[in-house]
N, C-alpha and C positions, 0 to 999 in steps of 0.2 A: 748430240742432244736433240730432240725431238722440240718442233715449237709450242711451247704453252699455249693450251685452249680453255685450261680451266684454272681458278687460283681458291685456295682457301685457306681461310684466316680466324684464327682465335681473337677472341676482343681484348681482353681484361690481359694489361703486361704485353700485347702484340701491338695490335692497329688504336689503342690507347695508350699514351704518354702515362706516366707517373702522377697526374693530375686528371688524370682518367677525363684526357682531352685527345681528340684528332688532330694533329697538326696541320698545319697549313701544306707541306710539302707532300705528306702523307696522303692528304685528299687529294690534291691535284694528280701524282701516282695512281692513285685508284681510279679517278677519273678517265684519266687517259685510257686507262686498261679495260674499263668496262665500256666508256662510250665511243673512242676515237677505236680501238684494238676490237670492241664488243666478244670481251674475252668476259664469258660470268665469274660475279666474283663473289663466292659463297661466305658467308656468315658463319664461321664453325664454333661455337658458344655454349659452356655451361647456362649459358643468360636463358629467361623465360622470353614469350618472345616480344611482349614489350618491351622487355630491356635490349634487344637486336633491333626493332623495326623504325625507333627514331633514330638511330646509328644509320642504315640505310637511308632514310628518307636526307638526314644531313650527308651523305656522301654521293647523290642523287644515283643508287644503283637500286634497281629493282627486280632481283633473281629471287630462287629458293633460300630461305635460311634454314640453318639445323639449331635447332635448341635441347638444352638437356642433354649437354654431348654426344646429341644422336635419338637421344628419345623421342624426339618429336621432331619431325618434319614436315613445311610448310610449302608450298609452291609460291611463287611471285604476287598469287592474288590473297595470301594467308589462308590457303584451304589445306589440314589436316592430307597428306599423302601416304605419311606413317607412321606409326605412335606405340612406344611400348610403354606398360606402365609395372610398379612394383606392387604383387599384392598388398590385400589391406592385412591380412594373415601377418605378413613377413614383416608390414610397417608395426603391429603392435607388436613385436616378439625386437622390433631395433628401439621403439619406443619403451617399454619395461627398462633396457639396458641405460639409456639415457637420462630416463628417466631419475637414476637412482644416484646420480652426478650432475654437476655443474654446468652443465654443455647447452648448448643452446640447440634448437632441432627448428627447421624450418623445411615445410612443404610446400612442393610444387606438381601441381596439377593444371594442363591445358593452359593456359594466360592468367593463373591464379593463382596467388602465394598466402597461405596461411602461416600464420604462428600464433604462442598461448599468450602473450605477451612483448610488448615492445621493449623489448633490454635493453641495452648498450651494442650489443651484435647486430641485431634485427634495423637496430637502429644506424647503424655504419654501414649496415647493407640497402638500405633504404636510401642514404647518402649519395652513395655511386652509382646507383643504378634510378634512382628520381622514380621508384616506385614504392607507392604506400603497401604493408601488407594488408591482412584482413585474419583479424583477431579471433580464433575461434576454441574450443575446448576442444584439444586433440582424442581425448575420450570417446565425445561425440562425434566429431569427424569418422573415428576409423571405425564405430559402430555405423554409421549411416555407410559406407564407402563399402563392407562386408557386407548389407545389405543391396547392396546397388551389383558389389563383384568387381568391382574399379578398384582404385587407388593413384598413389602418385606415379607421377614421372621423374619425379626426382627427391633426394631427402637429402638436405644439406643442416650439416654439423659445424658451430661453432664455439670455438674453446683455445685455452694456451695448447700452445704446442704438444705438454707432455701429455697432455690431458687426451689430443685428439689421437696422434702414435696409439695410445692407451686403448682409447676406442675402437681404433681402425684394431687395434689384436684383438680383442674381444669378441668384434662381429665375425671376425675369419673363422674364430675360434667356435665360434655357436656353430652347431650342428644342425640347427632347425635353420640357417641359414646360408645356403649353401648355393644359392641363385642367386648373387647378387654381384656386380661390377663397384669394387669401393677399391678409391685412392683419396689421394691429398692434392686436390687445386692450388694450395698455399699448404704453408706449417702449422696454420688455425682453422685452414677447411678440409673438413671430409666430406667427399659428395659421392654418393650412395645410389647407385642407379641399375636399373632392369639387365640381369646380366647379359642379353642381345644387343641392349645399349652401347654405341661406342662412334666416336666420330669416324673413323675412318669405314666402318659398315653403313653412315648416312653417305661418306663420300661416294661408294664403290657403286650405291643405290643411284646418288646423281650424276654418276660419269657413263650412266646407263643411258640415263634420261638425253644427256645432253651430246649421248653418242662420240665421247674423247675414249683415249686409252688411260690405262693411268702412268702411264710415262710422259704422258701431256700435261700430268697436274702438279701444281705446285703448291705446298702447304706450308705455312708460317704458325709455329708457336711458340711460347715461353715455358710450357709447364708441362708436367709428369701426366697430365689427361690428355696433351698432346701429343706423345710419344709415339702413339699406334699410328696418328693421320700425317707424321712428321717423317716415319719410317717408311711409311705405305706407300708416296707420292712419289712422283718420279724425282722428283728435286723435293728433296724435304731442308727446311730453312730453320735454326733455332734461333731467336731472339739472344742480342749477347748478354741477356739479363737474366737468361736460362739459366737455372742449375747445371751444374757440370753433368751429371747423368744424362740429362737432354742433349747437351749439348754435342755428346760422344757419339750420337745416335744417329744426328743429322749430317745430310751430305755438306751444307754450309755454315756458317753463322754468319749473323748480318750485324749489324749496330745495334746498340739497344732501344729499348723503344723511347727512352728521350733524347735517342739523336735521330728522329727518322729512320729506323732499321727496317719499316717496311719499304718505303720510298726506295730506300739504297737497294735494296733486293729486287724491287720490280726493275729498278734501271740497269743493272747486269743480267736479269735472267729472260726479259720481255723487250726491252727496250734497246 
């Protein structure tokens, strides 16, 4: 086994407890690895990248983050290095579909989160991540973003379970849709992204930068969007909180993340 020069990590169910807190044992892990080992320790995140950079700032590491499971990538100083977005075209033809059901839709563009109202989802999402959105008529949004040629980086769906499965068939199933990266983050979220989009293609871009192989990198996730950066790595890690699908995928599994399963994985594979 080659020594680890690069680690990356999902937030949400990985390097967050069940109380979508860092632990104590968890930090000091990270710490040692980034400051004592100065091994970078990448942020790998559906998260926008407010919701990654006070994460950071309390784990005092200061590297690249990947937000939008790859749509956007930041350098150390938060300057923009690569960014895909989904057209405005393709958002109102996912927006009609939604539209016409109970689902909740929330956009994400550069460090900005829209939605048409504050629900009950919007509002749980708001929760965890100590970000307000910014209220706006999606109408007007994907008229103005058509005129502009932009659009999002990310479209995130919230709903029950049978609702979103439901969802996730229907967009595969549109025909006018056919560019696009969509899975299940949880059993109530569908996150909908640029189909160039993908963590382990933000990885492959920073193991460039940072001149590693990828048999040097080591990735940690819990979920079905971390599949591809968990396979790809040279040691890929699944949280024991994974679904079993993940979990078959991965060279280890570690603890779950409310026992420190990051911690226990840096002290066997780095330490």
């Amino acid at each position: 086994m080659k020594k680890i020069k690069m680690m990356c990590l999902d937030i949400d169910g990985t390097l967050l407890n069940s109380k979508h807190q860092i632990t104590p044992k968890v930090k000091e892990a990270i710490n040692r690895v980034a400051n004592d080992s100065d091994i970078p320790v990448i942020l790998v995140s559906a998260r926008m990248p407010k919701g990654i950079a006070f994460l950071q700032r309390e784990l005092g590491i200061k590297d690249p983050m990947v937000c939008y499971s790859g749509a956007l990538i930041l350098d150390r100083n938060g300057q923009v290095i690569s960014k895909e977005s989904i057209s405005a075209v393709d958002l109102e033809e996912i927006y009609k579909v939604v539209n016409k059901q109970t689902i909740h839709m929330s956009l994400y563009k550069d460090d900005e989160w829209f939605v048409e109202k504050m629900d009950c989802w919007a509002q749980q999402e708001s929760e965890i991540t100590g970000i307000i959105p910014g209220i706006v008529d999606f109408f007007d949004l994907i008229k103005l973003w058509k005129a502009e040629g932009t659009g999002p980086n990310k479209i995130l769906c919230m709903a029950k379970p049978h609702e979103i499965n439901s969802l996730k068939e229907e967009i595969k199933n549109n025909a006018n849709l056919n560019s696009l990266n969509i899975y299940p983050s949880k059993t109530t979220y569908l996150e909908i992204m640029p189909t160039n989009a993908s963590k382990t293609s933000a990885i492959s871009y920073l193991e460039k930068k940072f001149n590693v192989e990828r048999e040097e990198i080591i990735a940690m996730g819990d979920n079905f969007n971390d599949m591809d950066m968990i396979e790809y790595a040279g040691i890929g890690v699944a949280m024991g909180n994974a679904p079993d699908q993940v979990k078959k995928i991965a060279d280890d599994i570690t603890l779950t993340n409310d026992e420190d399963g990051v911690a226990h994985a840096i002290k066997k594979y780095i330490f």
